[in-house]
N, C-alpha and C positions, 0 to 999 in steps of 0.2 A: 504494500500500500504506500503511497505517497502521499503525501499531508504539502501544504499552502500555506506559509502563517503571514498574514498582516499587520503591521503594527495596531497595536489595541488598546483600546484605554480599559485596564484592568481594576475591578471594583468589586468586591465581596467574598462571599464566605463560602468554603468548601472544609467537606470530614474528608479525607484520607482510609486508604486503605489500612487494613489492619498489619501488623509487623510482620514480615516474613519468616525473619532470621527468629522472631517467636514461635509464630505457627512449627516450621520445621524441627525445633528442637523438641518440642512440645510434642508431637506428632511423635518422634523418635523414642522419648522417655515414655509414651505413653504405650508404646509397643512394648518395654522390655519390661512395664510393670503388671505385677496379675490383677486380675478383676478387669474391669471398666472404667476407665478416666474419659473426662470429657475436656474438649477445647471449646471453650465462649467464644461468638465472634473471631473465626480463625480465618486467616487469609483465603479467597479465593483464586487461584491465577494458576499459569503456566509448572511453575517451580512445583507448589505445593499438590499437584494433581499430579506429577512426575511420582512425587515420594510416596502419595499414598497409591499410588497403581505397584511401587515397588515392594512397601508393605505387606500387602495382601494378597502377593505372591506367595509370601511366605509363612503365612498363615494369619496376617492379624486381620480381624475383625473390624472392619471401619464402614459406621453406618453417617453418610455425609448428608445431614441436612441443617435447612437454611439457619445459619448462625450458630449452630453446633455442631459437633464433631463426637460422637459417642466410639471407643479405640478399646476395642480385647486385644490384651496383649499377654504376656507372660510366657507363650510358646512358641517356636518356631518351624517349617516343614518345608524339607530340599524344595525350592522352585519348580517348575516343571520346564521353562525357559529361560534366556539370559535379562537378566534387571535391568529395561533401560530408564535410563534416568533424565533422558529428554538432554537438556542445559541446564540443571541445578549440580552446580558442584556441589553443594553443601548436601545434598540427596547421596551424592556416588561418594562423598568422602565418609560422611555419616554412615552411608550404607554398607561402605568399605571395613569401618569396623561390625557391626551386628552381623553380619556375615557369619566372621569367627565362630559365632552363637550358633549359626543355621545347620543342622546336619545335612552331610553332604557338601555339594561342591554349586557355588554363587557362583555366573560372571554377570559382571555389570559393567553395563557399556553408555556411552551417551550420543549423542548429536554432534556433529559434526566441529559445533567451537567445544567444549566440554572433552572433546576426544585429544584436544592438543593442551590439553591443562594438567597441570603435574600433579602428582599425587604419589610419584618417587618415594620423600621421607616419611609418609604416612605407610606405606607397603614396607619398607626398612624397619620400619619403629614397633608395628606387628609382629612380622618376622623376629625380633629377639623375644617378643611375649609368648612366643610359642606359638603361631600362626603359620601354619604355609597359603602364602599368598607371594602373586608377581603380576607383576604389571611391567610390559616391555617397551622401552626406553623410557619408565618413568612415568606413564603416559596412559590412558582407558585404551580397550577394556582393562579391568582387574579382574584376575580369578584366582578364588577365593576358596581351600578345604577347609570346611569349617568342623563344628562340632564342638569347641569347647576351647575357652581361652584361658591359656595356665599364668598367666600373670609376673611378675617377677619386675626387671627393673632395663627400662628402655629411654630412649633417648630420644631427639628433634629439633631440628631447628624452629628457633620462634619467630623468624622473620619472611615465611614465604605463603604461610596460610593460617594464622588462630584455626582456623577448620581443623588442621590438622588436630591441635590439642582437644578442641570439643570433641572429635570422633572417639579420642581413644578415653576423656572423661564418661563417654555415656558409659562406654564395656566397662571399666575397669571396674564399675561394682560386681561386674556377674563374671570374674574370674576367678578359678578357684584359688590362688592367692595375693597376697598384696599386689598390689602394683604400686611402682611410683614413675614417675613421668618426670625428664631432666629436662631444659632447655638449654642446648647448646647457643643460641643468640637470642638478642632480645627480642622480648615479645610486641607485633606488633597486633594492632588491632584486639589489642586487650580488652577493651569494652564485650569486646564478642564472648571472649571467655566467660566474664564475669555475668554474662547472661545465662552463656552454659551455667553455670554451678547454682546462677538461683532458679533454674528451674529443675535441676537436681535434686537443690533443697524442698522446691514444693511436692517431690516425688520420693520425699524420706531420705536422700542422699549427704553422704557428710562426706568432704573433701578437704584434707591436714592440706594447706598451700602455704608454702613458702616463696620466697621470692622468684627461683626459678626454676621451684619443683613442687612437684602436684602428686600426693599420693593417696592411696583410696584403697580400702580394705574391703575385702568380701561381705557386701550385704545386699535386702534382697529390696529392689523398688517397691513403693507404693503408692497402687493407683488415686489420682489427684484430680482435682477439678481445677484449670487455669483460666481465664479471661485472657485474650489480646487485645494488645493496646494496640494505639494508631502508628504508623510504620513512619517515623520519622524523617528514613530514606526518599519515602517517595511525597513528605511534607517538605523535604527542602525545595523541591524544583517551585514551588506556590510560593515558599517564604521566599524566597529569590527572586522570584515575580512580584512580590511586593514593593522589593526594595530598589527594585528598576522599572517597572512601571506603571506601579499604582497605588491600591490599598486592598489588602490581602486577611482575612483570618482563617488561620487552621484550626477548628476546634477540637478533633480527639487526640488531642497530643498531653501526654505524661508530661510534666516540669520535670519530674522525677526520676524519669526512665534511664534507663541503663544498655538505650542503646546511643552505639557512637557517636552515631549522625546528630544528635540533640546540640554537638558542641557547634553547629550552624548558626544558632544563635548567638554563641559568641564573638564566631568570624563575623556576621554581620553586624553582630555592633561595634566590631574593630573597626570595619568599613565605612562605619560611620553613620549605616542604616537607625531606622527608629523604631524598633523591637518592643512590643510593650507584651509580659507575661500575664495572663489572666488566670483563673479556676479551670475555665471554660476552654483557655484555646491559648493560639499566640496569636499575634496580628504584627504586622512588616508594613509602614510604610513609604511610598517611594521619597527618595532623599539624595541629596548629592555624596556621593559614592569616591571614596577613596582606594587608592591602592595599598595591600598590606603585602608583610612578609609572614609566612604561616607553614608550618609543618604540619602535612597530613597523615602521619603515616598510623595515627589511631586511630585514623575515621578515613579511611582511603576511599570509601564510596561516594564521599563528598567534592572527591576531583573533579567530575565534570563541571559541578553545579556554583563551585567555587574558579573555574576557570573563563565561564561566559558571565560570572559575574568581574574577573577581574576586565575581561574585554572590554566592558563597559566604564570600567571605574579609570579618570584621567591619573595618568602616572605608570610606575613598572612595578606590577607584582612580580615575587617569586615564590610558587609555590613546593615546596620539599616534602622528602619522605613521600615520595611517591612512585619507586622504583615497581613496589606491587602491584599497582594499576595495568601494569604491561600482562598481567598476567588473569586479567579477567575475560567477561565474554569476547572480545576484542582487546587490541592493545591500544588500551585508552589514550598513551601518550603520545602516541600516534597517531590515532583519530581526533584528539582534538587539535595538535596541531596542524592538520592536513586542514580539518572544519574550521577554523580560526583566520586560517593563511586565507582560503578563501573570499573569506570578508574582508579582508584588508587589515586583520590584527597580526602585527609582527610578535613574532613567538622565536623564544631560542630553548630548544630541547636538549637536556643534558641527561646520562640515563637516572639520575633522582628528581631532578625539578624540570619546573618548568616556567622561564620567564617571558612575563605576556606584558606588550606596553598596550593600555588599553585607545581604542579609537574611539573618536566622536562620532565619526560618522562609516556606519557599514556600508557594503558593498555588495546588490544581490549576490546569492548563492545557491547555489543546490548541494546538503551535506549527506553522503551516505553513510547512512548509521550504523553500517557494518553487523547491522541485525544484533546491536548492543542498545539494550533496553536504554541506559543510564544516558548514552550518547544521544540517541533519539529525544528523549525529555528534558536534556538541558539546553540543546540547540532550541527545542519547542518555547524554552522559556529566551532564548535571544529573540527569538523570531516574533514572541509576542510583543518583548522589548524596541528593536528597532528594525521590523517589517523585511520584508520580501527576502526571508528563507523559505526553501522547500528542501521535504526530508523524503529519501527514500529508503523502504524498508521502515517505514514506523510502525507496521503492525507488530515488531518486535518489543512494544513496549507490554505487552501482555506477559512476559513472562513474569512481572510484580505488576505490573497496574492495567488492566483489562479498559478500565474505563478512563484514562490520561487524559485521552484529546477531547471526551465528552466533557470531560469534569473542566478543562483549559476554557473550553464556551460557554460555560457554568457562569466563568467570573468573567465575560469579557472578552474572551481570545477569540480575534480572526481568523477560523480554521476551516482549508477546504480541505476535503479529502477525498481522494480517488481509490477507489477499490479495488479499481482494474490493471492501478499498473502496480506494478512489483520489480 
């Protein structure tokens, strides 16, 4: 699909979908615990329909209706085919460990971006827990002998996926003994973690964490009942539209939440945005916009959204800690300098940052989104800004937010779109 944006004068109020990176974990622990847990208002979308078709391959029990998610879990039973996971890495990394658990032998494959994404140190970090698993160059499919995870004391890098360390946090309760988990470098996207283990805690899980080791003793889940919150990732592209061209409020967003993306609010009031926090929601008004200097590398999903907003803002951002970005559905640090350059924003790419001098005045465009959700929705949010982009491949924003470009004409946005071309 190809989408049309016009410049727009943007005005009002949108909910947001609910969290992803919650739904999936949620979804995960609620398979490895006995009884029946339920997910409140869980995401709907591309990723989270991947996980639960992989699920229930293997025996869990998920009955999906509107706004709940009712999830038997506690057993597991060999596949009868290979587990594909679509494009949710967090599905095939996740899925990479409970495997272990499954009797018989998993492979799990994905889509075609998903198939060139690493998953190397997560197959390594298994294999010492007593796993036979491999994955050849690093790379999907994985396949997986599972039956039973003996535990002991493994290792990883913490700088190329937090995923990694959430996969091996869910198992390591149902191994038959301790496990502790090292990080060989620093951890980035620590927020994510820390998601992991409170939704472990809400499933009875207790995790000894030390600064850069994680260890977890043999115990059994239990089934929970969770709510999700509003998915902060896919409230920044609105907040960011507020503060470039309009008057914006998101209202089911957590103050409190514990996912990364929340720190958007701070970046944009370094920017110099006009942020006002409520009970209810946030609200971003538009305002003259500075350039800052910012490290991403705990909220790496925030790259796009912070880099069409530095476009905008007179002066030279540099944004860092963003080496990881290369390594998602697309290589973001790629595609947004390619998408940038085109408007006439000079960008210099270095492989951690990226320095953007922002322009006054854009230059039509047409940006291919490389069939990366995050890319497609934050050009969406220039194009509202300062008119005559067009995206191709925007039906990729389905894989978190099904309804973007309706929810975009919700508050304002000039949006055509065309069904027919792809």
């Amino acid at each position: 699909m190809k989408v049309e944006i016009a410049r727009s004068d943007i005005k009002g109020s949108v909910s947001v979908p609910p969290s992803k990176s919650l739904t999936l974990r949620g979804l995960m622990a609620a398979a490895l615990a006995e009884g029946e847990s339920r997910l409140i208002n869980p995401l709907v979308c591309d990723d989270t329909a991947a996980a639960i078709g992989v699920l229930r391959q293997i025996g869990v029990n998920i009955h999906d209706e509107p706004g709940v998610w009712r999830v038997g879990g506690g057993s597991f039973r060999a596949p009868a085919a290979d587990l594909y996971c679509g494009e949710s890495a967090a599905t095939l990394r996740f899925m990479t460990a409970i495997a272990a658990l499954v009797p018989g032998v998993c492979r799990l494959t994905g889509g075609p971006s998903l198939s060139r994404r690493p998953v190397g140190p997560l197959v390594a970090a298994l294999g010492k827990l007593g796993v036979e698993v491999s994955a050849e160059n690093g790379q999907p499919p994985v396949v997986v002998k599972g039956g039973g995870l003996k535990g002991g004391s493994t290792d990883l890098p913490g700088d190329i996926s937090s995923q990694f360390v959430s996969a091996l946090l869910l198992v390591a309760p149902r191994a038959s003994r301790e496990t502790t988990i090292r990080l060989t470098s620093p951890l980035a996207s620590r927020p994510y973690v820390l998601m992991t283990l409170w939704c472990l805690e809400k499933f009875g899980i207790s995790v000894m964490v030390a600064s850069d080791k994680f260890t977890v003793v043999p115990q059994p889940y239990r089934h929970a009942e969770i709510e999700i919150e509003g998915d902060w990732s896919s409230a920044s592209y609105f907040l960011a539209l507020g503060a470039v061209g309009g008057d914006i409020k998101v209202n089911n967003l957590a103050a409190n939440s514990l996912q990364a993306d929340r720190d958007l609010v701070r970046i944009l009031r370094a920017m110099g945005a006009a942020v006002a926090n409520g009970a209810d929601g946030v609200t971003v008004r538009r305002d003259d916009l500075h350039a800052l200097n910012v490290d991403l590398s705990q909220c790496i999903d925030l790259l796009p959204t912070v880099a069409v907003l530095a476009a905008l803002a007179p002066g030279q951002s540099e944004l860092r800690g963003i080496a990881a970005a290369r390594l998602k559905e697309s290589d973001r640090v790629a595609a947004l300098k390619e998408g940038l350059e085109r408007l006439g924003v000079a960008v210099v790419e270095d492989e951690d940052s990226l320095t953007i001098t922002g322009a006054q005045n854009l230059k039509p465009a047409v940006i291919n989104s490389r069939d990366d959700h995050r890319i497609a929705m934050a050009f969406g949010v220039l194009g509202a800004a300062a008119g005559n982009i067009t995206i191709t491949g925007a039906e990729c924003v389905a894989k978190t937010y099904p309804g973007f470009w309706e929810a975009l004409k919700s508050v304002g946005g000039k949006v055509k779109q065309d069904e027919q071309h792809r």
